[in-house]
C-alpha positions as a LaTeX table, in Angstrom:
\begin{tabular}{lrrr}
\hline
Residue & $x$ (\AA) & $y$ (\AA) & $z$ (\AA) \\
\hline
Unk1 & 3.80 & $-33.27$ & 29.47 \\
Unk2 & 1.54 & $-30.58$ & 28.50 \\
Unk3 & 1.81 & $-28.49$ & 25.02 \\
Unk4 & 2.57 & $-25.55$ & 26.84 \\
Unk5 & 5.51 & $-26.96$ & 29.24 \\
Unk6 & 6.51 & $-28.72$ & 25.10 \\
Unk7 & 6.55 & $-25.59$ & 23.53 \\
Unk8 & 8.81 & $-24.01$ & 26.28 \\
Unk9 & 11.52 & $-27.16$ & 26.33 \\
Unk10 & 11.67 & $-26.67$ & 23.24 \\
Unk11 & 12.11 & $-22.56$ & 23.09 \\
Unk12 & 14.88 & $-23.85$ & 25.65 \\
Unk13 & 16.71 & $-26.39$ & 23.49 \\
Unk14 & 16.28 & $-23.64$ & 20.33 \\
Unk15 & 18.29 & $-20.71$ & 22.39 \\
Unk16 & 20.83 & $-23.01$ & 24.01 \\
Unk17 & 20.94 & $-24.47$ & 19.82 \\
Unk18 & 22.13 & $-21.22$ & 18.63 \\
Unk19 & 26.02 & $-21.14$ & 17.68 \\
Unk20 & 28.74 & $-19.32$ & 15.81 \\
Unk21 & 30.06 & $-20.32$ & 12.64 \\
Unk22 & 31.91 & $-18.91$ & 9.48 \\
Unk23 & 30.54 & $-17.43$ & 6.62 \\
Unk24 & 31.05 & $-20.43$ & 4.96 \\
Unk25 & 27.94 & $-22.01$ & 6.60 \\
Unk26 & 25.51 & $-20.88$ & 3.66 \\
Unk27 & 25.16 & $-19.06$ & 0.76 \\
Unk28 & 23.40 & $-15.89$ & 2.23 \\
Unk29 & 20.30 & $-14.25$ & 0.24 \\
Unk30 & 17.97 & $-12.01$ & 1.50 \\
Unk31 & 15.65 & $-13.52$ & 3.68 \\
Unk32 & 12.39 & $-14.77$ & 1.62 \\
Unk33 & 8.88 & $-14.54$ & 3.18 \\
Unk34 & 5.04 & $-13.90$ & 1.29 \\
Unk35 & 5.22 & $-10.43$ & 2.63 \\
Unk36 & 6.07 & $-7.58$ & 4.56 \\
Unk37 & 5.92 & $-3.99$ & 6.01 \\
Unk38 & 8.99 & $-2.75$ & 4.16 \\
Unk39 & 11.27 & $-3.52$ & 1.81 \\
Unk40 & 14.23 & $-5.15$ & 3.32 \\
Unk41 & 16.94 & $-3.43$ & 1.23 \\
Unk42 & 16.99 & 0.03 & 3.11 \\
Unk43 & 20.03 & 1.53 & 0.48 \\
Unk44 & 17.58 & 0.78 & $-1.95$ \\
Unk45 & 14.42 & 1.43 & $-0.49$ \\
Unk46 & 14.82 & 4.95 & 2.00 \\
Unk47 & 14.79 & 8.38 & 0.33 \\
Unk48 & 18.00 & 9.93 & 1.43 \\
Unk49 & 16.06 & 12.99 & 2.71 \\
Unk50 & 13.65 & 12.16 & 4.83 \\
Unk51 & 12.69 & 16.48 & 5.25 \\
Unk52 & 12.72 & 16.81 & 1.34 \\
Unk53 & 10.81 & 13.78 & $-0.86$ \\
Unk54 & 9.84 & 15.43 & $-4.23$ \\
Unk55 & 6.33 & 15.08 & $-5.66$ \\
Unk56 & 4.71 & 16.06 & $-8.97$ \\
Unk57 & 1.73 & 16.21 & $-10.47$ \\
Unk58 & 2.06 & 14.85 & $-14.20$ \\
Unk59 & $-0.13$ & 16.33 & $-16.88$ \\
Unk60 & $-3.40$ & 15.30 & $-18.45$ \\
Unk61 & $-2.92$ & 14.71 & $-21.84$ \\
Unk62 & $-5.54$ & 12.88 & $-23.10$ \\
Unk63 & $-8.94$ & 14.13 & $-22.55$ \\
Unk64 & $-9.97$ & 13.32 & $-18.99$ \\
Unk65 & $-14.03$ & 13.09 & $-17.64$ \\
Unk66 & $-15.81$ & 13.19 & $-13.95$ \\
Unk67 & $-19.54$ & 13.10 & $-14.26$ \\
Unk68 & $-21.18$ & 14.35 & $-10.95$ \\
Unk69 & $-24.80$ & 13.44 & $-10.48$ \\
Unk70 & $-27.22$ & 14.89 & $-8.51$ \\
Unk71 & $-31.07$ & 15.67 & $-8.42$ \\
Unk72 & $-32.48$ & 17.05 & $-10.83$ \\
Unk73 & $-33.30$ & 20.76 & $-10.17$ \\
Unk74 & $-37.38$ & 19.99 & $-11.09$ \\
Unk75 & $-37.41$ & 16.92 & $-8.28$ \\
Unk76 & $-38.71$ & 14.55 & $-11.01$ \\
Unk77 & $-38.39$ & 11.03 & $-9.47$ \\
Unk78 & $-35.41$ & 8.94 & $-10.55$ \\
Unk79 & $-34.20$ & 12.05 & $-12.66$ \\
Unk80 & $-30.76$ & 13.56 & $-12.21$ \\
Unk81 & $-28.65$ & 15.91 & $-13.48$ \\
Unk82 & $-24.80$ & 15.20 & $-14.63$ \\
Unk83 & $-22.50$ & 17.90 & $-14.96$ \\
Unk84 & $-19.35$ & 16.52 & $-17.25$ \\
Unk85 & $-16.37$ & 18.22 & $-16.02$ \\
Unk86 & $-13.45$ & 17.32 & $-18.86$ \\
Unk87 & $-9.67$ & 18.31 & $-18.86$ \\
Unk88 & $-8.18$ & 18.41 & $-22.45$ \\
Unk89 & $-11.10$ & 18.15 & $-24.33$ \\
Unk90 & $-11.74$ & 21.17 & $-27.15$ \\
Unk91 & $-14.53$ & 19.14 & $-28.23$ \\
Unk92 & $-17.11$ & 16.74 & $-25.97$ \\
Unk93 & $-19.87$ & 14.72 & $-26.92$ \\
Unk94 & $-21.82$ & 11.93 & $-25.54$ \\
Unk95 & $-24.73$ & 8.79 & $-26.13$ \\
Unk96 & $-25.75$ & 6.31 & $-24.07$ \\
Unk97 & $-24.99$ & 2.99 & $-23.97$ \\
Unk98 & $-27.40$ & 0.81 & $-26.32$ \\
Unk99 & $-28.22$ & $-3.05$ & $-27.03$ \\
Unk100 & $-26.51$ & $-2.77$ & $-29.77$ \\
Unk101 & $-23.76$ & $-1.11$ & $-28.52$ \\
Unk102 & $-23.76$ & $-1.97$ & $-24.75$ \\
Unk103 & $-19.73$ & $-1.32$ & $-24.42$ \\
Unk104 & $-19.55$ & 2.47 & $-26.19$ \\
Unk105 & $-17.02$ & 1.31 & $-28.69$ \\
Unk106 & $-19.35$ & 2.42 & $-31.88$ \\
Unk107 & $-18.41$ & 5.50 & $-32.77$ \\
Unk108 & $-21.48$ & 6.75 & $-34.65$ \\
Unk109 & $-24.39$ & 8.14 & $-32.44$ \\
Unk110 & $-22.41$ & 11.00 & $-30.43$ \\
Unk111 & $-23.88$ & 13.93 & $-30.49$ \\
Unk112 & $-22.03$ & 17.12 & $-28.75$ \\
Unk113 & $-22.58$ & 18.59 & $-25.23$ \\
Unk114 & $-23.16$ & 21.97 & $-26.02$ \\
Unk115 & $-23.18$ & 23.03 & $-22.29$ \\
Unk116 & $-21.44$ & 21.20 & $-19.13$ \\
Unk117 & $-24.80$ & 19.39 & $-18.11$ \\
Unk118 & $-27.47$ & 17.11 & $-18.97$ \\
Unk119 & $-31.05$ & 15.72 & $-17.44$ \\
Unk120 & $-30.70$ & 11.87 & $-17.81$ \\
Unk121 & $-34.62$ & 10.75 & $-16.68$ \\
Unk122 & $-33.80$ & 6.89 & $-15.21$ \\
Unk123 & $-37.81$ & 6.32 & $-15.38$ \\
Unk124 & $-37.89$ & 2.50 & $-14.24$ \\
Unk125 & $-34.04$ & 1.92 & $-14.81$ \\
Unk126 & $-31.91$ & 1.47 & $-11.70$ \\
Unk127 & $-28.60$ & 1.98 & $-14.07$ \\
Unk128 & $-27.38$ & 3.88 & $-17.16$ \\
Unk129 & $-24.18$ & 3.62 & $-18.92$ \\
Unk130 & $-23.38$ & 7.48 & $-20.26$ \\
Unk131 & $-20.36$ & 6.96 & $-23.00$ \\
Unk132 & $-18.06$ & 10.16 & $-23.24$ \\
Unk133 & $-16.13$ & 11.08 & $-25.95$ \\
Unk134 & $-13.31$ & 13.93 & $-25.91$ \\
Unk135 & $-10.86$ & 15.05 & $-28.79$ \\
Unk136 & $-8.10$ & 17.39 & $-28.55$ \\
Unk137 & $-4.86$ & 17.66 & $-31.46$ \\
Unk138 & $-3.54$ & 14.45 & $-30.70$ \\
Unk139 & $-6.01$ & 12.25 & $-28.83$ \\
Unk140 & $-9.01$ & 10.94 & $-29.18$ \\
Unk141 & $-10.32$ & 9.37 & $-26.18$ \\
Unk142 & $-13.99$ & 7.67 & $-25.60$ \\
Unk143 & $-14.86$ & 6.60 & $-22.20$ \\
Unk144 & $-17.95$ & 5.17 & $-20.28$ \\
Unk145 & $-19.65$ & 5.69 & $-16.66$ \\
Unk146 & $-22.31$ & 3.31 & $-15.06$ \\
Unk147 & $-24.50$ & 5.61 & $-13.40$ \\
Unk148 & $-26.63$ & 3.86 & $-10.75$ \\
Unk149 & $-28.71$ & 4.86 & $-8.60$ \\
Unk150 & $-27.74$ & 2.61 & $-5.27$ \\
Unk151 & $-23.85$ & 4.24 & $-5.68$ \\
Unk152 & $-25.62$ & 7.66 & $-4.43$ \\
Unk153 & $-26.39$ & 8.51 & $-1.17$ \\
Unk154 & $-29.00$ & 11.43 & $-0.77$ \\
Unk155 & $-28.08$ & 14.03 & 2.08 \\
Unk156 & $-30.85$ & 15.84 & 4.02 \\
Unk157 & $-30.11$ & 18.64 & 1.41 \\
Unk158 & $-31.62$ & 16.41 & $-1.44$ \\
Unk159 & $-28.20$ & 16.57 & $-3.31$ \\
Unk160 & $-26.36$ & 13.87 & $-4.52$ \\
Unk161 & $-23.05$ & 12.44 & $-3.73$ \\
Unk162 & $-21.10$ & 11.69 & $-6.69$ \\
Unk163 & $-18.54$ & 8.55 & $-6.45$ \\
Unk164 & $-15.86$ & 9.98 & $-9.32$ \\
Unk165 & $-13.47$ & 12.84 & $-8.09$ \\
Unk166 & $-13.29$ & 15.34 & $-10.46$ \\
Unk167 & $-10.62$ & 16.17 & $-12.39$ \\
Unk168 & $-9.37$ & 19.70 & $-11.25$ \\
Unk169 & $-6.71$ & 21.67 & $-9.16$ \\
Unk170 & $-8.72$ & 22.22 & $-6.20$ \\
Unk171 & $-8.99$ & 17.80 & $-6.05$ \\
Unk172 & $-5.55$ & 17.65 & $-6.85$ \\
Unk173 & $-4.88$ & 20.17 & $-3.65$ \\
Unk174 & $-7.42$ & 18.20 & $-1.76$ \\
Unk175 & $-5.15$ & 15.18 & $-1.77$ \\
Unk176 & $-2.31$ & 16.87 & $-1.45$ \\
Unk177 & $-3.15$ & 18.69 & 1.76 \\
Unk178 & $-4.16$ & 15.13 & 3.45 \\
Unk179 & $-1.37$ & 13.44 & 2.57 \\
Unk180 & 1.43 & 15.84 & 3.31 \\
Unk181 & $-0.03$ & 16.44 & 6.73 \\
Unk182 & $-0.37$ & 12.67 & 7.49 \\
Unk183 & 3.48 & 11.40 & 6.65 \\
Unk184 & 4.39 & 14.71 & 8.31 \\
Unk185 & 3.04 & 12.61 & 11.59 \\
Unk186 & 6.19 & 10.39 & 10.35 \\
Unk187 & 8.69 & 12.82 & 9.76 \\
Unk188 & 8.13 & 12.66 & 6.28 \\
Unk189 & 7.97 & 16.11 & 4.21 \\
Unk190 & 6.48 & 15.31 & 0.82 \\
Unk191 & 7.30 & 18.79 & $-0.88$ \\
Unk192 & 6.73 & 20.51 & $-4.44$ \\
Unk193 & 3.56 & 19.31 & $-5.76$ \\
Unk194 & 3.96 & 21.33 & $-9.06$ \\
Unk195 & 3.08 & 20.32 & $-12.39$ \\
Unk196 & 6.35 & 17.49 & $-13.34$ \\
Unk197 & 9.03 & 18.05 & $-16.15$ \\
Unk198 & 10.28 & 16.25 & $-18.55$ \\
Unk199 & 13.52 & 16.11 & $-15.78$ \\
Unk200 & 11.86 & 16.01 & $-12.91$ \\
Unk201 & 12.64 & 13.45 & $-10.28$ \\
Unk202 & 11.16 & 11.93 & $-7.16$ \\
Unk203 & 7.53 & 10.63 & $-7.29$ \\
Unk204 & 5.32 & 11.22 & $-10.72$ \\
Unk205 & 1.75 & 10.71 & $-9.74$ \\
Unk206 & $-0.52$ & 10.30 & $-12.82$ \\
Unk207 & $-3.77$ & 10.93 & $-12.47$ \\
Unk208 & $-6.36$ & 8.80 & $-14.97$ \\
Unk209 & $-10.23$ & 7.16 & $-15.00$ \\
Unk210 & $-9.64$ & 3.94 & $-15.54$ \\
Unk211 & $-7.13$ & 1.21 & $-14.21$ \\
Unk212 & $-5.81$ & $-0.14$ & $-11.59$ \\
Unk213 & $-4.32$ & 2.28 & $-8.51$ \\
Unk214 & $-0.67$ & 1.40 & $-8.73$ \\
Unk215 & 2.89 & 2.37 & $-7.95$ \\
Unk216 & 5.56 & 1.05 & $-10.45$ \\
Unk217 & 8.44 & 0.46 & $-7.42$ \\
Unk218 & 8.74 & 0.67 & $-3.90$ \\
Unk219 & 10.37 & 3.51 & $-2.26$ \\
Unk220 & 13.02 & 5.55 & $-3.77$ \\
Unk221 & 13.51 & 3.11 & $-6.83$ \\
Unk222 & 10.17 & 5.48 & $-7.34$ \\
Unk223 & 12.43 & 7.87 & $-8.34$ \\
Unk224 & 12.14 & 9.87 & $-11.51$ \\
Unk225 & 9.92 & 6.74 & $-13.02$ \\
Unk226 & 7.01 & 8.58 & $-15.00$ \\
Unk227 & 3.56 & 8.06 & $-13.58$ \\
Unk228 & 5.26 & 5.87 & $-11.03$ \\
Unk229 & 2.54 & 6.38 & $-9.04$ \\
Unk230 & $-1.06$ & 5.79 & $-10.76$ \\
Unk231 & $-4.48$ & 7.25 & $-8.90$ \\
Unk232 & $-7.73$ & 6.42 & $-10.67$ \\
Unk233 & $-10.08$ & 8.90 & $-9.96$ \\
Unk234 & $-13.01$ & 7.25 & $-11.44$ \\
Unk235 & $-13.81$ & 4.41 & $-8.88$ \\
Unk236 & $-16.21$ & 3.85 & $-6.07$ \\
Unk237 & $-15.14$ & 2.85 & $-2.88$ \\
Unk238 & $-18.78$ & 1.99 & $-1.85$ \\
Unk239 & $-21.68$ & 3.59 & $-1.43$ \\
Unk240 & $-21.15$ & 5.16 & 2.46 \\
Unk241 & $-17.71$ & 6.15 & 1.29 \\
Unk242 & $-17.53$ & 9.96 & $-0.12$ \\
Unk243 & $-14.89$ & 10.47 & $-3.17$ \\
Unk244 & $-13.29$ & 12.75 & $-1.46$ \\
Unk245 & $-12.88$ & 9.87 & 1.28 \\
Unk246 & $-12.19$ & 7.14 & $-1.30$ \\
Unk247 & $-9.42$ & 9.30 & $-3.78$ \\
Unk248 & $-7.28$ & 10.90 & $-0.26$ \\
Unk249 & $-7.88$ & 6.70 & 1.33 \\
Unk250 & $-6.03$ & 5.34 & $-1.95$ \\
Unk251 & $-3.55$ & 7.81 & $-2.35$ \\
Unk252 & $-2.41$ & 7.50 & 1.65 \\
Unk253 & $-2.00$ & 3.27 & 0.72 \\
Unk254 & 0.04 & 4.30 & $-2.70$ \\
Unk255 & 2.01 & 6.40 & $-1.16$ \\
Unk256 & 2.77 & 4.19 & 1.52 \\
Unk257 & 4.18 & 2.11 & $-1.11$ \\
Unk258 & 6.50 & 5.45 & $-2.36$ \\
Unk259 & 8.15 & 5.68 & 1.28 \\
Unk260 & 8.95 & 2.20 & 1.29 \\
Unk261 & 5.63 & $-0.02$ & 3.16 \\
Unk262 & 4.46 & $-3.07$ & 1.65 \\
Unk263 & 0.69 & $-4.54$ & 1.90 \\
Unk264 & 0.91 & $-5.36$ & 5.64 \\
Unk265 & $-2.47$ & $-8.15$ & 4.85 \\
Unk266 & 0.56 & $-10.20$ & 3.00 \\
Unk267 & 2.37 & $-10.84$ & 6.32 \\
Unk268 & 2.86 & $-14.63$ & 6.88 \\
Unk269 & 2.71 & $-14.09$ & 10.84 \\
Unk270 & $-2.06$ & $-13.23$ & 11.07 \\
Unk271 & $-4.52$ & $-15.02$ & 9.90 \\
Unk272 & $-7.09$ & $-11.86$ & 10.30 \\
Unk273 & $-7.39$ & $-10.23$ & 6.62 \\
Unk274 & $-7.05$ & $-12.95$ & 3.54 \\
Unk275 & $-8.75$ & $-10.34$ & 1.36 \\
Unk276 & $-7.40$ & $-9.79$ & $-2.49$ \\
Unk277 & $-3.99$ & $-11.34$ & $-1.43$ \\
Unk278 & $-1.84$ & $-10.47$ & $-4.14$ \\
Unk279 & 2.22 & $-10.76$ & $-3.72$ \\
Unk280 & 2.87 & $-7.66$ & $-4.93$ \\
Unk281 & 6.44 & $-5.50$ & $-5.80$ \\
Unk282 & 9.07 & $-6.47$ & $-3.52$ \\
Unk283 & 7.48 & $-8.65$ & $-0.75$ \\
Unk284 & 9.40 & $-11.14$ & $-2.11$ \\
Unk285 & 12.31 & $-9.86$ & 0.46 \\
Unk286 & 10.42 & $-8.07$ & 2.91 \\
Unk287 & 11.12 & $-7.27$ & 6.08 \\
Unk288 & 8.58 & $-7.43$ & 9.05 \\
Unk289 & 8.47 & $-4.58$ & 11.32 \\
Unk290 & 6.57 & $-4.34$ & 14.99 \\
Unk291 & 3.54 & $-6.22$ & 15.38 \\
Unk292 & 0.73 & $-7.20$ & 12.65 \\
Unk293 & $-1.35$ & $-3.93$ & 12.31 \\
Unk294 & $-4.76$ & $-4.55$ & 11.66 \\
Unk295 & $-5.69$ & $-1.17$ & 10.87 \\
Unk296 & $-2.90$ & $-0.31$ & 8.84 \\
Unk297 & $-3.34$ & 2.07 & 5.44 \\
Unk298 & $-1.61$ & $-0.70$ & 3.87 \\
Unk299 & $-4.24$ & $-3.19$ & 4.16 \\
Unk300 & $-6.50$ & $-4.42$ & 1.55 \\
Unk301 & $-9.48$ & $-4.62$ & 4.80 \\
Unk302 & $-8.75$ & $-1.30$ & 5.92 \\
Unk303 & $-11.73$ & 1.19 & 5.93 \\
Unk304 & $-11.88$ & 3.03 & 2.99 \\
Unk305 & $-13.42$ & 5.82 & 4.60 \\
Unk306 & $-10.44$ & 6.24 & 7.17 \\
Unk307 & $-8.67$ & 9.54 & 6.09 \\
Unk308 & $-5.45$ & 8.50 & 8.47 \\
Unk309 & $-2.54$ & 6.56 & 8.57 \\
Unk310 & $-2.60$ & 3.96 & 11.86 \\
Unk311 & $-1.12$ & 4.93 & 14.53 \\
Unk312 & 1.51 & 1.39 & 13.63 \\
Unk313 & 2.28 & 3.29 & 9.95 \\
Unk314 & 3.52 & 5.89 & 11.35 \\
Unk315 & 5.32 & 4.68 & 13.91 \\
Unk316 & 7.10 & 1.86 & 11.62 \\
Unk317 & 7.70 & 4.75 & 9.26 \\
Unk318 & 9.15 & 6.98 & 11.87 \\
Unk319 & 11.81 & 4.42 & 13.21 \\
Unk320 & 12.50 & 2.79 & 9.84 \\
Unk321 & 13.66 & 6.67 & 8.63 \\
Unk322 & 15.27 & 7.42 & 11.51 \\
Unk323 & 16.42 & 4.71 & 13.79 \\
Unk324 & 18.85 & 1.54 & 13.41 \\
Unk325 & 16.73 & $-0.85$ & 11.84 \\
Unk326 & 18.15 & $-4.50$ & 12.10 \\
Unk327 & 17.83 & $-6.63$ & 8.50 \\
Unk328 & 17.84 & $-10.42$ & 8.40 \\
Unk329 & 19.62 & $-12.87$ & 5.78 \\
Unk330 & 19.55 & $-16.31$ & 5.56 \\
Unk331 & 16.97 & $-19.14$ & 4.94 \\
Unk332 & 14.19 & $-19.99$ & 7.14 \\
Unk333 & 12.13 & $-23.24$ & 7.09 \\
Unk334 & 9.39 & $-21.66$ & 5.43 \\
Unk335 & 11.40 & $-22.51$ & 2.39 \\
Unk336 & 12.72 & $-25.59$ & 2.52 \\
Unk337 & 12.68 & $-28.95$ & 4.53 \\
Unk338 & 15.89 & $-28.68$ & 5.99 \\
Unk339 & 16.30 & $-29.47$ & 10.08 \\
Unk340 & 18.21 & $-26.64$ & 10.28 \\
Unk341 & 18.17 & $-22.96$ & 9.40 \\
Unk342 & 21.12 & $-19.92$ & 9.34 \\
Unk343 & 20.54 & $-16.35$ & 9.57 \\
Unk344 & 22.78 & $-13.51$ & 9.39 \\
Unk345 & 22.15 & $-10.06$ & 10.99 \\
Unk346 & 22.62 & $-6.97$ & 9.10 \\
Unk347 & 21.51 & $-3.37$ & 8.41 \\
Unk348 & 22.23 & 0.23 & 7.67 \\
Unk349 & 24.72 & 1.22 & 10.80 \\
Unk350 & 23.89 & $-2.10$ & 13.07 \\
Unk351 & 26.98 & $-2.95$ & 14.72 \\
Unk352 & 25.20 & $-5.37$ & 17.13 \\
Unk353 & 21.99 & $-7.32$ & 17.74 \\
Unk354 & 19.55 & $-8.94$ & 20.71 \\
Unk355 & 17.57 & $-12.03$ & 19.33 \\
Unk356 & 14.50 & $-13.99$ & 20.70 \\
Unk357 & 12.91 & $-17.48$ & 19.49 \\
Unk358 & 9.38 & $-18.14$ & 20.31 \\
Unk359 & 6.54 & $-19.33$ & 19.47 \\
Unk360 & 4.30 & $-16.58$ & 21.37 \\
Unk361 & 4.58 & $-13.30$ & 18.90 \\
Unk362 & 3.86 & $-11.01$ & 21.91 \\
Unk363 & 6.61 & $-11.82$ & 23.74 \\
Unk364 & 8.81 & $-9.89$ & 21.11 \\
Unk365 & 7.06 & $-7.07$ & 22.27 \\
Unk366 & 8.84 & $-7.47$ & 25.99 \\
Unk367 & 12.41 & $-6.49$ & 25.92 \\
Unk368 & 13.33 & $-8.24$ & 29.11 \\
Unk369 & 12.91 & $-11.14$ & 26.98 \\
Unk370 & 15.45 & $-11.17$ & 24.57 \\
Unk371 & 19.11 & $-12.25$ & 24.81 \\
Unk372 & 22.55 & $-10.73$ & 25.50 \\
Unk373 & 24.13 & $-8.50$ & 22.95 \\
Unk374 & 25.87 & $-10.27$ & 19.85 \\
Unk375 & 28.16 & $-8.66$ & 16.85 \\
Unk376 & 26.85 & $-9.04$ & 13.55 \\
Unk377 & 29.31 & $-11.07$ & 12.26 \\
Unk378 & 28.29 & $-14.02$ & 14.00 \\
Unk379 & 25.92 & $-16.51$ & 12.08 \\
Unk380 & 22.75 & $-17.49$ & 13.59 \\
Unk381 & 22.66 & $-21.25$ & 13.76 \\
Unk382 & 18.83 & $-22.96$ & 14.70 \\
Unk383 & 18.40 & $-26.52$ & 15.15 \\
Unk384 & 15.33 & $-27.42$ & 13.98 \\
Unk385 & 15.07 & $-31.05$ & 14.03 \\
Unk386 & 13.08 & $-31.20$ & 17.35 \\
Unk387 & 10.71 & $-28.96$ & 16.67 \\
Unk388 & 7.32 & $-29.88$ & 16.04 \\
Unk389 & 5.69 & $-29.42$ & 12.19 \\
Unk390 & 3.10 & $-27.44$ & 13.57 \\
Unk391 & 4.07 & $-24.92$ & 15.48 \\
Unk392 & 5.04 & $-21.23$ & 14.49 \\
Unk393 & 7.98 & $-20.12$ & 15.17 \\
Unk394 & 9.10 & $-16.38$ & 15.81 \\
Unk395 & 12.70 & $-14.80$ & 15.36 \\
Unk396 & 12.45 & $-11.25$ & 16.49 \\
Unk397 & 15.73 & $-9.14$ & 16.53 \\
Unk398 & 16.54 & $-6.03$ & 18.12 \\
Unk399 & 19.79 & $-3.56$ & 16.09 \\
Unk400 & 21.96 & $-1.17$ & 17.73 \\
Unk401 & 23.66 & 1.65 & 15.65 \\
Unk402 & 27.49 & 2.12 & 15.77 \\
Unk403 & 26.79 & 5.12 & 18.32 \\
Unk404 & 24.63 & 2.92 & 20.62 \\
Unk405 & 21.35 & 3.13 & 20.25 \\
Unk406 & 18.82 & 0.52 & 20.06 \\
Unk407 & 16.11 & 0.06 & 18.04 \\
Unk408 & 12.85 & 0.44 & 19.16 \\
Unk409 & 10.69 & $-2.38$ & 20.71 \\
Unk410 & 7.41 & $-1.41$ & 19.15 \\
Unk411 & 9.35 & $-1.72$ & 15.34 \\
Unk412 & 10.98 & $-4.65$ & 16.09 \\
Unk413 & 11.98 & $-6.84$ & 12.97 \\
Unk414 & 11.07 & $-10.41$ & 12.57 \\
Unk415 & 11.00 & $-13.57$ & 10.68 \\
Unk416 & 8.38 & $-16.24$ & 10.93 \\
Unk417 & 8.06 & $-20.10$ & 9.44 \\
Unk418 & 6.31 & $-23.30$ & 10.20 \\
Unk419 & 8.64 & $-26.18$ & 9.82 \\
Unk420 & 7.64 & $-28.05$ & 7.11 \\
Unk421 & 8.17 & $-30.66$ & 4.27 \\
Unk422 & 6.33 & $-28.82$ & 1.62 \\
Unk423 & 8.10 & $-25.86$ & 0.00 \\
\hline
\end{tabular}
């Protein structure tokens, strides 16, 4: 017998497997995988407005820096001009890094920028480190900047492109343009954008120059959370990548996170993108959506100069606000040894359900293939004691909503294991 004609006795044997039983089978958690495309929880996880998600900008209060290099006005080779733009700052003054004190800690040897630029002259250094230091009332804050020469590209103009967004209104508008009229695509409407109050709710974005890009929850457990949502505005996304590129690129991903996505290179179901795996908030109990999207914003290997969600975010968006979205409970083999596994069938509005087992993912992606409509109160029983270790096996689900409509084929969720006997 051939693998293939294996794999399908086997499909066989798994759909004639699956029975009813009582909700006594198994003690039902939400269904556990490495990661996800959104949060499985929907109550917890949607914004109950899809037309009306707030947004704020919070304030900078301690003293905030963008150096922006460019050529220096009398062409002298390897010498550049930085203008230091600074944002709560009565007071600015700056060194260089030294051998002595290579990290800008020391706090002797400032002296103070008496206008918004300087001439820094390279001569045979590829690198300098420029240390900042701004004071208002109540902060003092000292920061540094590598300045190298390789992290500029020179246009045909013979200016520079700086790497660090600068902090102002017209980058915080920048942003916001981009990424209203990109979840828009979705049917989302981020609205407000006004400085935040101490009261306000819905997502804080903090804007800083240092850190890690982060948002503190996923979807609308966002809400109200100051600087739930953190954008560092001081990073390079690579030398072919403009900042205007790399800030609007990272704040698309975060705020994919704020609607409710997860990273979509965490999904147990590819081996394409291993990059920076990290587990992240919530993946924990994720649920998969549609297809593995390669190009998806959410991605740790997307293309940081891609100013666009995928044409899979926004669809997976779209249906996930606005169309029954089937959930699934239970324990898969991924987690345990067990020859068998139970799954329950749930959601916001699903009053019934189509299923498919395979071990071909883009078969989900055929509706003829799936089964006859079940309730959701019946218990998904698989056998799994004749299935071989090493094959992949696929669970893909379609809901219907209490007034009869189905979920859509391209979002279609899904759970995925390999049977095995190590956890």
């Amino acid at each position: 017998m051939t693998h293939n004609m294996a794999y399908s006795v086997i499909i066989k044997f798994l759909l004639l497997a699956l029975s009813v039983c009582t909700y006594s089978c198994r003690l039902h958690k939400p269904l556990s995988a490495v990661s996800g495309y959104v949060n499985a929880k929907q109550d917890f996880t949607l914004w109950p407005d899809a037309g009306h998600i707030p947004v704020c900008w919070e304030a900078f209060d301690k003293p905030s820096f963008a150096p922006i290099l460019s050529l220096s006005e009398d062409g002298l080779p390897k010498a550049y001009s930085v203008s230091v733009g600074a944002l709560n700052a009565a007071d600015v003054r700056y060194k260089f890094a030294s051998a002595e004190d290579p990290s800008c800690e020391g706090v002797d040897g400032y002296v103070s920028l008496e206008s918004s630029s300087l001439v820094v002259e390279l001569g045979e250094l590829d690198a300098v480190t420029l240390c900042l230091e701004g004071r208002n009332a109540d902060f003092v804050e000292r920061l540094k900047f590598e300045l190298r020469v390789s992290d500029f590209s020179l246009g045909v103009d013979g200016k520079g492109a700086t790497r660090i967004f600068p902090p102002t209104d017209e980058s915080r508008k920048v942003v916001e343009t981009k990424v209203v009229a990109e979840f828009a695509r979705a049917g989302l409407h981020l609205t407000g954008w006004q400085k935040c109050e101490d009261s306000s709710s819905g997502i804080r974005i903090k804007v800083g120059y240092e850190g890690l890009d982060r948002t503190q929850a996923i979807g609308r457990m966002l809400d109200g959370i100051p600087s739930g949502m953190y954008l560092n505005w001081g990073k390079s996304c690579g030398k072919d990548v403009s900042a205007e590129q790399c800030m609007t690129n990272t704040a698309l991903h975060e705020m994919g996170h704020a609607v409710g996505l997860l990273h979509e290179m965490n999904r147990p179901d590819h081996d394409e993108c291993k990059k920076d795996q990290t587990e992240g908030k919530g993946e924990a109990k994720a649920l998969l959506l549609g297809p593995y999207d390669s190009k998806s914003m959410m991605s740790y290997c997307r293309d940081r100069n891609v100013e666009v969600l995928s044409d899979g975010d926004v669809a997976v968006l779209s249906d996930y606000y606005s169309k029954p979205i089937a959930t699934l409970f239970g324990s898969g083999a991924a987690m345990s040894s067990a020859d068998d596994a139970y799954f329950l069938v749930g959601g916001q509005g699903i009053a019934a359900y189509r299923m498919l087992v395979t071990t071909d993912a883009r078969e989900c992606l055929v509706e003829s293939t799936y089964g006859i409509s079940q309730p959701v109160s019946q218990i998904l029983t698989l056998d799994l004691s004749s299935l071989p270790r090493s094959v992949r096996v696929h669970l893909c689900v379609l809901g219907q909503g209490a007034a009869g409509e189905w979920q859509p084929i391209r979002s279609y969720s899904s759970a995925t294991w390999m049977r095995s006997e190590v956890l």
